[in-house]
N, CA and C atoms as an extended XYZ file, in Angstrom:
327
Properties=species:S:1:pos:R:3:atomname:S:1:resname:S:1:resid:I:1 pbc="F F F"
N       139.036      113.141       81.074 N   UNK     1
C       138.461      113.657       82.291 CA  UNK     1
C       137.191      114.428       81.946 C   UNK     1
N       136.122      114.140       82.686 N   UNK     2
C       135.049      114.879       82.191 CA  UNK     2
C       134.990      116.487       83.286 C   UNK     2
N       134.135      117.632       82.482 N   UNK     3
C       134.711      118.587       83.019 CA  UNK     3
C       132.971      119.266       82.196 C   UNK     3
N       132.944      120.156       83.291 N   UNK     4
C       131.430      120.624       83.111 CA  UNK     4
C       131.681      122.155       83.112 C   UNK     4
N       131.083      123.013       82.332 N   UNK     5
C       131.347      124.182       82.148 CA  UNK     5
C       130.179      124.707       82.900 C   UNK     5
N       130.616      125.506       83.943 N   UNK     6
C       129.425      125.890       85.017 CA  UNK     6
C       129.015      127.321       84.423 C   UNK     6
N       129.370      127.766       83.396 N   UNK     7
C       128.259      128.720       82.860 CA  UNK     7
C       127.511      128.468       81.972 C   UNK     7
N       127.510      126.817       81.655 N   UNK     8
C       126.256      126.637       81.212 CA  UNK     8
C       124.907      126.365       81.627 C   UNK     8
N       125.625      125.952       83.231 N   UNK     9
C       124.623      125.252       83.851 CA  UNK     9
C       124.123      126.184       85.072 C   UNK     9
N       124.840      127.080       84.918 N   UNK    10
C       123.668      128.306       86.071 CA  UNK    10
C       124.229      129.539       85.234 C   UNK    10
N       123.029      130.135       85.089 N   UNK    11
C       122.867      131.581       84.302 CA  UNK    11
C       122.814      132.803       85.070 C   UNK    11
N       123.775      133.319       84.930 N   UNK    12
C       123.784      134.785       85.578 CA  UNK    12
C       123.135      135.767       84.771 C   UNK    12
N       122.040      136.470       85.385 N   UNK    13
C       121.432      137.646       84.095 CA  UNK    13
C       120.974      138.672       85.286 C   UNK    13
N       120.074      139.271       85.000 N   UNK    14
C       118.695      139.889       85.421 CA  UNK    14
C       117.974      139.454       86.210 C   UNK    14
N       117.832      137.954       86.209 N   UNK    15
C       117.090      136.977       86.895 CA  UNK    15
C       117.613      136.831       88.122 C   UNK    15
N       118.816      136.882       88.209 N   UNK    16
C       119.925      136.273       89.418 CA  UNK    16
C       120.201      134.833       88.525 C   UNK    16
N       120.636      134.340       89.287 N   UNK    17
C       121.216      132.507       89.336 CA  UNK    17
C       120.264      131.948       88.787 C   UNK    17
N       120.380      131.325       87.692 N   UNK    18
C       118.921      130.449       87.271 CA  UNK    18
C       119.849      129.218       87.037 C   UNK    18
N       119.481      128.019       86.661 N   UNK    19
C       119.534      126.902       86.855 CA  UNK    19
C       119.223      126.252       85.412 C   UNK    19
N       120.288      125.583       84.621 N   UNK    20
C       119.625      125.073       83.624 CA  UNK    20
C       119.844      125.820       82.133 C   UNK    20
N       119.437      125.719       81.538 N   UNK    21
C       119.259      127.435       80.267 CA  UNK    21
C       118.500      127.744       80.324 C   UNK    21
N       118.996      129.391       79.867 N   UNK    22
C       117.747      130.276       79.727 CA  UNK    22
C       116.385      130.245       79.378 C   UNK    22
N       115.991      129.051       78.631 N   UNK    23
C       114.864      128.773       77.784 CA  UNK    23
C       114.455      127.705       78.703 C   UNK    23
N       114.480      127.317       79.776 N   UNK    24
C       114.552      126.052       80.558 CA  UNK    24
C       112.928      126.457       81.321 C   UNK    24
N       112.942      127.233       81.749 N   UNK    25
C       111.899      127.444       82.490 CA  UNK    25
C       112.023      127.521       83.769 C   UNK    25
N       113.539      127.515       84.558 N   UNK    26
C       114.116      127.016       85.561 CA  UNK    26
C       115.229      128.456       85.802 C   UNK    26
N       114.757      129.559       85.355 N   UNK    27
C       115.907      130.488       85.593 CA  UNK    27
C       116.592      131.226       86.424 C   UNK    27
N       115.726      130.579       87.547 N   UNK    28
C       115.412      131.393       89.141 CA  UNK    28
C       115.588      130.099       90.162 C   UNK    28
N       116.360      129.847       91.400 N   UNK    29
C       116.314      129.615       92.276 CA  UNK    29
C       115.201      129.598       92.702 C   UNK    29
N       114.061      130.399       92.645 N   UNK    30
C       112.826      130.547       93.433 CA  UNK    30
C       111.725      129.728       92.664 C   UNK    30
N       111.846      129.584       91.511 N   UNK    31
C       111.262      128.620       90.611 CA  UNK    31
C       111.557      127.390       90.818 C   UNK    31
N       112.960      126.834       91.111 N   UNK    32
C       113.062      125.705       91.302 CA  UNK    32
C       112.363      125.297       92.550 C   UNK    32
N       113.028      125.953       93.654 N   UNK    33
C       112.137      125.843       94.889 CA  UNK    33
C       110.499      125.624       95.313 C   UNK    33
N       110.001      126.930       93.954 N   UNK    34
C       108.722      126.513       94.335 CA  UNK    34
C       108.131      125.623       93.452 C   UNK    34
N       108.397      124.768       92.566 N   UNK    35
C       108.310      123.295       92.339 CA  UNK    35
C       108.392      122.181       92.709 C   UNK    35
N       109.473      122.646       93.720 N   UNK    36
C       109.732      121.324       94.111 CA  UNK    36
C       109.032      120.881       95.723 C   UNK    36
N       108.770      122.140       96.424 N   UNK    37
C       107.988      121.778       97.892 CA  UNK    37
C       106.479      121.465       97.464 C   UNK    37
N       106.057      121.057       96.773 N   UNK    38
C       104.442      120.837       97.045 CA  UNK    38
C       104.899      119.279       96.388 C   UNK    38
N       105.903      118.741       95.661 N   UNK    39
C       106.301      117.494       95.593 CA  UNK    39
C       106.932      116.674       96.803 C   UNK    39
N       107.483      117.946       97.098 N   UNK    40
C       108.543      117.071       98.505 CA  UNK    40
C       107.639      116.840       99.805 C   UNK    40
N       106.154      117.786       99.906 N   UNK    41
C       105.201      117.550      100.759 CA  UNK    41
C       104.628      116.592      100.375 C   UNK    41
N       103.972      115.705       99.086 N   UNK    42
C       103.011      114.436       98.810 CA  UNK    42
C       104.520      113.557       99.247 C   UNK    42
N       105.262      113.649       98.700 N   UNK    43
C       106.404      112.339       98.976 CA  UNK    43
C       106.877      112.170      100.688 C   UNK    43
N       106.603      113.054      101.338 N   UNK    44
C       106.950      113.324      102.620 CA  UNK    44
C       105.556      112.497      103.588 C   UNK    44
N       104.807      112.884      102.670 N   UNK    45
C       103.055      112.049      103.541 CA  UNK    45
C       102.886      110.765      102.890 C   UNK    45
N       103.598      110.131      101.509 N   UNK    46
C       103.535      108.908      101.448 CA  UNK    46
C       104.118      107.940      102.597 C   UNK    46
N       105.991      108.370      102.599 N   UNK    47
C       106.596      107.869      103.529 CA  UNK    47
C       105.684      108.081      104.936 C   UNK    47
N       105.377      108.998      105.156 N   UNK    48
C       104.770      108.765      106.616 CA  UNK    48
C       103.504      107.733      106.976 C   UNK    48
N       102.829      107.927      105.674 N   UNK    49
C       101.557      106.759      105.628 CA  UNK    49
C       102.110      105.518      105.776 C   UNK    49
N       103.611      105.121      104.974 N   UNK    50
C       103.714      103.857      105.154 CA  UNK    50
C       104.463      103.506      106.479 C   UNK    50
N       104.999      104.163      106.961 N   UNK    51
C       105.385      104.541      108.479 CA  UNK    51
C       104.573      103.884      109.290 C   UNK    51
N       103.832      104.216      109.342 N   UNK    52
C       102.316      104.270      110.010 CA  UNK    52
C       101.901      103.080      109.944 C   UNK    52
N       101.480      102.269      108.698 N   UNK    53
C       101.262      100.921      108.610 CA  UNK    53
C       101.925       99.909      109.053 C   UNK    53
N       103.752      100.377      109.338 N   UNK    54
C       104.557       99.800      109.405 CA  UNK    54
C       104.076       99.218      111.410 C   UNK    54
N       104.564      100.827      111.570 N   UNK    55
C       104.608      100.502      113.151 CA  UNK    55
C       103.042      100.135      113.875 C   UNK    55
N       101.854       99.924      113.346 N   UNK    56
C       100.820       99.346      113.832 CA  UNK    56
C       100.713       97.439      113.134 C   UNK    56
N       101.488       97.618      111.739 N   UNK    57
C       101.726       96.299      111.553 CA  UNK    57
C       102.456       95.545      113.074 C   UNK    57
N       103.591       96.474      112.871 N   UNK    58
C       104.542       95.169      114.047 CA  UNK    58
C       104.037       95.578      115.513 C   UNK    58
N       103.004       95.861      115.774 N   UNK    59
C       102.399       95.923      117.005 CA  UNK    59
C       101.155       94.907      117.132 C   UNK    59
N       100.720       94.770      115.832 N   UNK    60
C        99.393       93.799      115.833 CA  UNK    60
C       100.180       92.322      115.882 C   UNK    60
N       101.024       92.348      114.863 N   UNK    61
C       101.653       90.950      114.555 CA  UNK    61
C       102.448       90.738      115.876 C   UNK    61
N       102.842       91.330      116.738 N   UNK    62
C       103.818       90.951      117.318 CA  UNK    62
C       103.724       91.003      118.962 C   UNK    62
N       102.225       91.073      119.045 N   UNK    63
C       101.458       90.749      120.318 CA  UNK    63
C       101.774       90.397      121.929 C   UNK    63
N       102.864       89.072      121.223 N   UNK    64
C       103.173       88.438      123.059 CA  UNK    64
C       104.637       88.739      122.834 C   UNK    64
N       105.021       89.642      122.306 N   UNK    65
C       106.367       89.644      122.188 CA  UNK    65
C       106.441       91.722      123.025 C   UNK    65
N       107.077       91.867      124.259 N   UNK    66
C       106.787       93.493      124.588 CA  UNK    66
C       108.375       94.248      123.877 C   UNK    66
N       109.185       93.357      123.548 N   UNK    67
C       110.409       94.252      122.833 CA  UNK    67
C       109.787       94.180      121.807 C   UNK    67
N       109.493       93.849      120.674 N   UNK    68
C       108.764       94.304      119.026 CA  UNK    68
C       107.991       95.067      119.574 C   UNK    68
N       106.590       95.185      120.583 N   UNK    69
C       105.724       95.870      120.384 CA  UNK    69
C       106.288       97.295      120.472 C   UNK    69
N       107.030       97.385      121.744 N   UNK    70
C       107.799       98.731      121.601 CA  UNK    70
C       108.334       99.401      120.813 C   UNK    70
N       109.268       98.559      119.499 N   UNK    71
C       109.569       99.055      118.603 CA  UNK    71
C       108.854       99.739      117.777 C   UNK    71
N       107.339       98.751      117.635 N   UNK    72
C       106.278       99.143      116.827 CA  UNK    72
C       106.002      100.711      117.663 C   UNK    72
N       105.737      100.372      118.672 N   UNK    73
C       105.215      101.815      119.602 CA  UNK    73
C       106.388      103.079      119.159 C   UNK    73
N       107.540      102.808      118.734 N   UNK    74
C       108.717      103.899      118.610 CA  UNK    74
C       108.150      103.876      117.604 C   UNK    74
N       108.227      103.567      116.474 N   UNK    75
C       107.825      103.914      114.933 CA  UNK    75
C       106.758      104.587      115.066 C   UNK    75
N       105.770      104.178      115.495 N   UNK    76
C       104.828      104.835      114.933 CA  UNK    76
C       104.818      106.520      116.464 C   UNK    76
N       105.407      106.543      116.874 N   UNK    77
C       105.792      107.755      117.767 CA  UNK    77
C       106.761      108.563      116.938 C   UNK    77
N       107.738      108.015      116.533 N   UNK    78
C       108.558      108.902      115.106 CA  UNK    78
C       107.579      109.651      113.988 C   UNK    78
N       107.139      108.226      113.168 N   UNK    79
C       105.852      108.939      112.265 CA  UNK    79
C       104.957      110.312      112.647 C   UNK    79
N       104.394      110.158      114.213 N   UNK    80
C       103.522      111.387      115.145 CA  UNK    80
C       104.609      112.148      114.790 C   UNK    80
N       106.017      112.381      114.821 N   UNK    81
C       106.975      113.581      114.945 CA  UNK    81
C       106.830      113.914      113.584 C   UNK    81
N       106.977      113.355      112.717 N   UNK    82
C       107.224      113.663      111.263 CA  UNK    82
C       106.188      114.225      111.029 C   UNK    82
N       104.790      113.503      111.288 N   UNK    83
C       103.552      114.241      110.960 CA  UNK    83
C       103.403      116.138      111.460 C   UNK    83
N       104.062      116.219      112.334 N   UNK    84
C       104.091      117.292      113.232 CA  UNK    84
C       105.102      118.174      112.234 C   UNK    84
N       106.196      117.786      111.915 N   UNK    85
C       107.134      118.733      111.526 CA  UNK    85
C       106.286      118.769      109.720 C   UNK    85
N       105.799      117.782      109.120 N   UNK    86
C       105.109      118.038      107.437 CA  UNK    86
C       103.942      119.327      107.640 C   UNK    86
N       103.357      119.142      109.188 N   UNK    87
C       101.913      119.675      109.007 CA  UNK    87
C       102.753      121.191      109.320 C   UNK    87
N       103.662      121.456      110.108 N   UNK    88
C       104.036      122.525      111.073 CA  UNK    88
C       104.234      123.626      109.772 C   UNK    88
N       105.506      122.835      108.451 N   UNK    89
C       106.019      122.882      107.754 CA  UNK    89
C       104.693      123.975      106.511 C   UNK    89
N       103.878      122.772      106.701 N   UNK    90
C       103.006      123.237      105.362 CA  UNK    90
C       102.075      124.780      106.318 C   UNK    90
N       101.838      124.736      107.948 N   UNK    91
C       101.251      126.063      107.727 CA  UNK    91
C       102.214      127.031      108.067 C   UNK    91
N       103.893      126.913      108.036 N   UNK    92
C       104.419      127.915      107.834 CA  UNK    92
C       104.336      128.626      106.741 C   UNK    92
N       104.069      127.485      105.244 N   UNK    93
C       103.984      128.145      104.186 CA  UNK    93
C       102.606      128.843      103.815 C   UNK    93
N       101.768      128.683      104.531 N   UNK    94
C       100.763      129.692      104.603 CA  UNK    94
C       100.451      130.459      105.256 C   UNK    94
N       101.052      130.835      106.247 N   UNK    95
C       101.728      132.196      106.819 CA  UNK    95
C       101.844      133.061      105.991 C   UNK    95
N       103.099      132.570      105.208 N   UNK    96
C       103.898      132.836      104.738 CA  UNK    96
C       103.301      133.547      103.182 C   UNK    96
N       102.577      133.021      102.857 N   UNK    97
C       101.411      133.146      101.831 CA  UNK    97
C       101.102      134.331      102.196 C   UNK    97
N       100.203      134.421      103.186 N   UNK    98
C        99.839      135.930      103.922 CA  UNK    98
C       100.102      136.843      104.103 C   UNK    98
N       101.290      136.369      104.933 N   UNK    99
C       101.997      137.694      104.678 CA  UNK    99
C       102.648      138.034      103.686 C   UNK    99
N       103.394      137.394      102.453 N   UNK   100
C       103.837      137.994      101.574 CA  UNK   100
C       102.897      138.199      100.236 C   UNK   100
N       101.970      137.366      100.168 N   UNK   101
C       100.851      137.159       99.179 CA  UNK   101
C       101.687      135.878       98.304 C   UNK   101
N       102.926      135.538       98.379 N   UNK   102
C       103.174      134.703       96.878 CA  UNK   102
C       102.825      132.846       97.660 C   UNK   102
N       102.015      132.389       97.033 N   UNK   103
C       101.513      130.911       97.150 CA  UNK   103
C       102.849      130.055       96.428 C   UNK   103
N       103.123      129.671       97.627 N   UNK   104
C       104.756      128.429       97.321 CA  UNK   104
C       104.243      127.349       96.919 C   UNK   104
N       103.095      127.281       97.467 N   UNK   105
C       102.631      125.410       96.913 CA  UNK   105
C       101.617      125.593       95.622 C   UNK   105
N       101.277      126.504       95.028 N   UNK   106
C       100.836      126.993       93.957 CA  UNK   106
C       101.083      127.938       92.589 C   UNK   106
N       102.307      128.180       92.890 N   UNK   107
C       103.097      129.260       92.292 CA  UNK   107
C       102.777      128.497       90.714 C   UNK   107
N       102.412      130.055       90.012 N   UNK   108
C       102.206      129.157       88.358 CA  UNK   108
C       103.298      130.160       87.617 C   UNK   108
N       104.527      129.731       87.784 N   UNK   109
C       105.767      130.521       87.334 CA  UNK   109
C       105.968      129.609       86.086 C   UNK   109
């Protein structure tokens, strides 16, 4: 049976909860976090770009047909939502910047 010893894999210190070992570079919850949102924002605007291509593809291609075009018209009306919640998303975090001073999408931890 495999069996994982969970004090190796999150470190209780000084730090709080870190993630990983000590020497990891990863010793903080807040480190992981702020690594990982300025990735999860480019991967979040790829999918939406191809979104986008998608639902104006099946609107061009699919012309005399008004159930596809609609579909196309829903997709790319989803994509508008997503775009809304990535953009909403990214100037909460510069708010957020402001008011606290610490840069989440820049953090050099």
């Amino acid at each position: 049976m495999f069996q994982v010893n969970i004090g190796e894999k999150f470190i209780l210190g000084e730090g709080g909860v870190g993630i990983g070992t000590s020497n990891s570079g990863y010793d903080t919850l807040g480190i992981v976090i702020s690594n990982l949102v300025p990735n999860i924002l480019v991967i979040a605007n790829i999918i939406l770009f191809f979104f986008i291509l998608f639902g104006g593809f099946t609107i061009i291609t699919n012309a005399g047909n008004p159930d596809k075009q609609a579909e196309g018209t829903k997709t790319l009306t989803w994509a508008f939502v997503g775009f809304l919640i990535i953009f909403g998303a990214y100037w909460i975090m510069q708010i957020l910047k402001i008011i606290t001073g610490f840069d989440l999408l820049n953090s050099q931890l």
